[in-house]
N, C-alpha and C positions, 0 to 999 in steps of 0.2 A: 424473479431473483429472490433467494432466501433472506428470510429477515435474520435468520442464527442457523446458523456451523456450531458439529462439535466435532471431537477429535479424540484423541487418548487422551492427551493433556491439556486440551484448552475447548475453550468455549469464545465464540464470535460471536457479538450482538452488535444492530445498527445502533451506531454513535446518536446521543440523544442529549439535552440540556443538561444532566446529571453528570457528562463524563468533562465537564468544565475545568475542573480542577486535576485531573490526569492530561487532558488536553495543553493546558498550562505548560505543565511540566513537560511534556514530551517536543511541543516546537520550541522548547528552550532549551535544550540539551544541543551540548555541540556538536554532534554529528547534525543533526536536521538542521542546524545554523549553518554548516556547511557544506551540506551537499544537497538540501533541498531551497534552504534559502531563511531567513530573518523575516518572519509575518507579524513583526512589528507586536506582538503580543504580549502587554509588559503587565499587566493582572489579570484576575479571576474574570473581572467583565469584558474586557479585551479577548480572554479565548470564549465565552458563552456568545459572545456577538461573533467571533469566527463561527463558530458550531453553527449559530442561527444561520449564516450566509451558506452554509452546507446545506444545511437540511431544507433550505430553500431553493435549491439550485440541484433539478430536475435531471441534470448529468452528472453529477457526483452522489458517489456511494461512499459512504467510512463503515467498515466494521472494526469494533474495538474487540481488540484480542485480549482474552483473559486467562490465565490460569482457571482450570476447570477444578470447582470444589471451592477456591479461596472466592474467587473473583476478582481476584488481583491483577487489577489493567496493564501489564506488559507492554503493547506497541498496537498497530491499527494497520490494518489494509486498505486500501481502495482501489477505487475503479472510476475512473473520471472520460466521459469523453470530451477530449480537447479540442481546439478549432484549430489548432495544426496539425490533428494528427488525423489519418483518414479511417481509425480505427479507436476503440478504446483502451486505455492506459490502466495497467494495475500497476501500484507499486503497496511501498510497506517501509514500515517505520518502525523503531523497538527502542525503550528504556536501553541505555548500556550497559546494566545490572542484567540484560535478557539475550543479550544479543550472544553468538557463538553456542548457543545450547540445541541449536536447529529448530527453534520456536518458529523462526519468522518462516523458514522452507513450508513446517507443516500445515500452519496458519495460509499461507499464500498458492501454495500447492490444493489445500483442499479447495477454495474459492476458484480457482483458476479449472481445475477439474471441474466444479459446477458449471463455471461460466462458457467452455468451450462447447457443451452439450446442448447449449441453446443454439439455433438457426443463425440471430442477430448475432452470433456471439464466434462465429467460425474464425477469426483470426484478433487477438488482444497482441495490442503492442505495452513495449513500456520501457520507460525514459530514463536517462540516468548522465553522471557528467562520469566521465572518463576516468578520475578519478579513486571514483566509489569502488572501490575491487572489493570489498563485500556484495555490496549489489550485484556488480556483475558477475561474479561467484555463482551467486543466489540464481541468479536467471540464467545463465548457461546449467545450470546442474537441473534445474527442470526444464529444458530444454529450447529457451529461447536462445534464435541466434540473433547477431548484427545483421542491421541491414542498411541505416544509414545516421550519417551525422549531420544533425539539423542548428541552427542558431534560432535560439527560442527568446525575445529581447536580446538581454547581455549575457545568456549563457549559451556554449555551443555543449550538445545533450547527444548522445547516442541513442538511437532507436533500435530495441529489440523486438522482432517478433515472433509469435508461435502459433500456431495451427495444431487442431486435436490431435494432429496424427502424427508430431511431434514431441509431445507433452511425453517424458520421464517421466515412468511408473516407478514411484521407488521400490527397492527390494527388502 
């Protein structure tokens, strides 16, 4: 798995102790409050000790998405394999200053492209609450479909998935 993506407009690099303070701010914004959830993250050492529980935990991937040129952290991808899910999960997260510009498509698009190319990697699912109609926008237009609704704790979460030979070549 690549450690950095580029793009036209951005640059992906694996999340690392330095992205602390963008971390911060991005699980505090009210979208990721609710539609991924409140991780308790109320300072600078609150998101460095999340990051550290990341980059410890041998089934989670973050790449932080940048503006290419500035370096200016926009939103993050991942890839996580979950213990409910029989496959691995990408999703994606965006500053709300980013979001609507097609950042998060091309960011998540290009990763998801890599990732189907691998052997282990022949079908990625990914979760979302019913809700979210940017997400599921996002993932129907690169060509995940529905396949079931799952209750994950106390959230009931739709599962999308997709296979190479469905993956949306954009035009």
């Amino acid at each position: 798995m690549k450690q950095q993506y580029k793009t036209k407009r951005l640059t992906l690099k694996r999340l690392t102790p330095e992205d602390a303070d963008f971390i911060f701010e991005l699980v505090n914004t009210p979208a990721w409050i609710k539609y991924i959830g409140d991780r308790n993250i109320k300072s600078k050492e609150d998101a460095a000790n999340y990051i550290e529980k990341i980059l410890n935990n041998p089934d989670i991937i973050y790449w932080v998405v940048q503006l290419t040129g500035g370096q200016i952290a926009v939103g993050i991808i991942t890839f996580i394999k979950r213990d409910y899910l029989a496959h691995h999960d990408i999703g994606f997260a965006f500053l709300p200053v980013y979001t609507q510009k097609g950042l998060a498509f091309e960011a998540a698009f290009t990763v998801l492209n890599e990732l189907l190319k691998m052997p282990a990697h022949r079908h990625i699912l990914a979760t979302t609450i019913k809700e979210n109609n940017a997400s599921v926008q996002l993932l129907k237009k690169m060509g995940f479909a529905w396949q079931q609704e799952i209750n994950s704790g106390n959230d009931i979460l739709d599962v999308y998935g997709i296979t190479k030979d469905k993956l949306i070549i954009p035009q």
